[in-house]
N, C-alpha and C positions, 0 to 999 in steps of 0.2 A: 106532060101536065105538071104544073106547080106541085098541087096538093098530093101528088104523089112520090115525091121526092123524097130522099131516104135526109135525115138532116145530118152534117155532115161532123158535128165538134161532138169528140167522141170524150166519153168520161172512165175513168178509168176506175174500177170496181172491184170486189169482190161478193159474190152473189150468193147463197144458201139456198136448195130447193129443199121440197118438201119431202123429196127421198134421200135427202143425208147429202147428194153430193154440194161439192163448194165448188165453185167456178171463178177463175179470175179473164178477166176482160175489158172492153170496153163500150159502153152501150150510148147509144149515140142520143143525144139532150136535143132538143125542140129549138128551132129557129128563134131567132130574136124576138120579142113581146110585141107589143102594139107601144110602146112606151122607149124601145129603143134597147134596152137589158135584156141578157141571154136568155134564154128559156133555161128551164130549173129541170132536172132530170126526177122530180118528183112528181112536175105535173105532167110530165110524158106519162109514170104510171098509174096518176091515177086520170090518163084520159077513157074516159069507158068507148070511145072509136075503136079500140084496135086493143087485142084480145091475147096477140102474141109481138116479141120485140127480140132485133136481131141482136145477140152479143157478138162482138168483133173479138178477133183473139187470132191464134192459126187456121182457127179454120172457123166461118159464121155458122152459129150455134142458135135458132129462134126459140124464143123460152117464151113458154104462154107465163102471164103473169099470173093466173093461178094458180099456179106451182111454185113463185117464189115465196119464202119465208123472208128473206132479208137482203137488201142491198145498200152495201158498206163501201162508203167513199170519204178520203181525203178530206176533212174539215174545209180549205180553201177552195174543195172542187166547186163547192154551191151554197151560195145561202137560203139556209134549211127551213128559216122563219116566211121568207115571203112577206112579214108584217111588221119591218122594220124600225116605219114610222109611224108605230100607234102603240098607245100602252100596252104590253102584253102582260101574262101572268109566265111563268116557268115555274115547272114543280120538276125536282129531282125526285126521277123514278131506278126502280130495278122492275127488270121486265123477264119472265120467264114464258120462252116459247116451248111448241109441239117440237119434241124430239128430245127437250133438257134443257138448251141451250138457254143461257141466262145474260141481260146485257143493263147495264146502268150508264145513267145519264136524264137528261133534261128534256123534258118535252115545254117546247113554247106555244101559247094557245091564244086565242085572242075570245072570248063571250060575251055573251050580255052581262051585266052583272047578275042581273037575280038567275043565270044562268052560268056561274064562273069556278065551278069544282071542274078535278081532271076529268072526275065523272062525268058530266056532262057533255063537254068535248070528246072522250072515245067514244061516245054513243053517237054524233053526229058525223064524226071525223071520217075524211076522206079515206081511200082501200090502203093508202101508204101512210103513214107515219112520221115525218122526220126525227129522231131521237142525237142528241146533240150530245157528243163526248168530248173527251179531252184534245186528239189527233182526228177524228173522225165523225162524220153523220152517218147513218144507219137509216134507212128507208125500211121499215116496218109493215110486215103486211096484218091488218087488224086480226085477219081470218086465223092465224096465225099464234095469237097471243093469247097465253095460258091465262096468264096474272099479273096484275100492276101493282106493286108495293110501292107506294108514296113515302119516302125517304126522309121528307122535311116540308117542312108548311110552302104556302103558294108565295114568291115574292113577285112582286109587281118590278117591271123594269120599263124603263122607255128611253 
C-alpha cells in the first residue's frame, strides 16, 4: 500500500536528543506536495500521524520525536520558510535550550498583524521550529526551549 511507504529522498542531518547524545544521519523528507515541490522535512516532524522516525546512518536508528531537542541541516537541504511568497516578519533571535545548549539565528513568521510579535507566533507555532543561520537550519523542538532573546527589532521582508 501507498500510504505506507517509507519515502525515499533522505536528508542528511545532525540531530541532538534529550539525553545529550548527538547523532548524524539521514532522515527521510515526505513525498512531493500536492503542488509538485519536495516535501520539507519539517513538516514530516511536525506531522502528529506518526510518533517515531527512522534515522538512516549504519545501522537504522527510529527516534521518537519527543526525544529530539534539535535537528540541524544544510541551509540548501530545505526551504525552512514554507511562506516564500507572502510578506513575512524575521526577527534575529539567540535561543537557549534544556541541557545549555545555545543557538542564534533568525526565525521567519508570517501573523495577523494585531497578532505579529515573536510572542505570539511561539505560542501558536508548530512542535518544530525552523531557526535560519548562516550555513544551516536547525529544526527546533518548542518543548525544548529555555529562552528566546530577540537580538533586533522585527523586519519585514517579501
Amino acid at each position: 500500500m501507498k500510504m505506507f511507504r517509507t519515502p525515499r529522498r533522505v536528508v542528511p542531518v545532525r540531530v541532538l536528543l534529550d539525553d545529550g547524545r548527538k547523532l548524524e544521519g539521514g532522515l527521510y523528507a515526505p513525498g512531493a506536495r500536492a503542488d509538485g515541490t519536495p516535501g520539507r522535512l519539517v513538516d514530516r516532524l511536525n506531522d502528529d500521524t506518526e510518533e517515531f522516525l527512522p534515522l538512516a546512518g549504519r545501522y537504522e536508528t527510529l527516534l521518537n520525536k519527543a526525544c529530539i531537542i534539535s535537528v540541524e541541516l544544510a541551509a540548501g537541504e530545505e526551504r525552512a520558510e514554507g511562506i516564500e511568497n507572502e510578506v513575512a516578519r524575521e526577527q534575529r533571535v539567540e535561543i537557549a535550550l534544556i541541557g545549555g545548549a545555545t543557538l542564534s539565528g533568525w526565525i521567519r513568521f508570517l501573523m495577523p498583524e494585531e497578532r505579529g510579535r515573536l510572542l505570539d507566533y511561539l505560542n501558536v507555532a508548530p512542535r518544530f521550529i525552523p531557526v535560519i543561520g548562516e550555513n544551516r537550519v536547525t529544526l527546533v523542538h518548542r518543548r525544548f526551549i529555555v529562552s528566546v532573546e530577540e537580538l533586533s527589532g522585527l523586519s519585514t521582508i517579501k
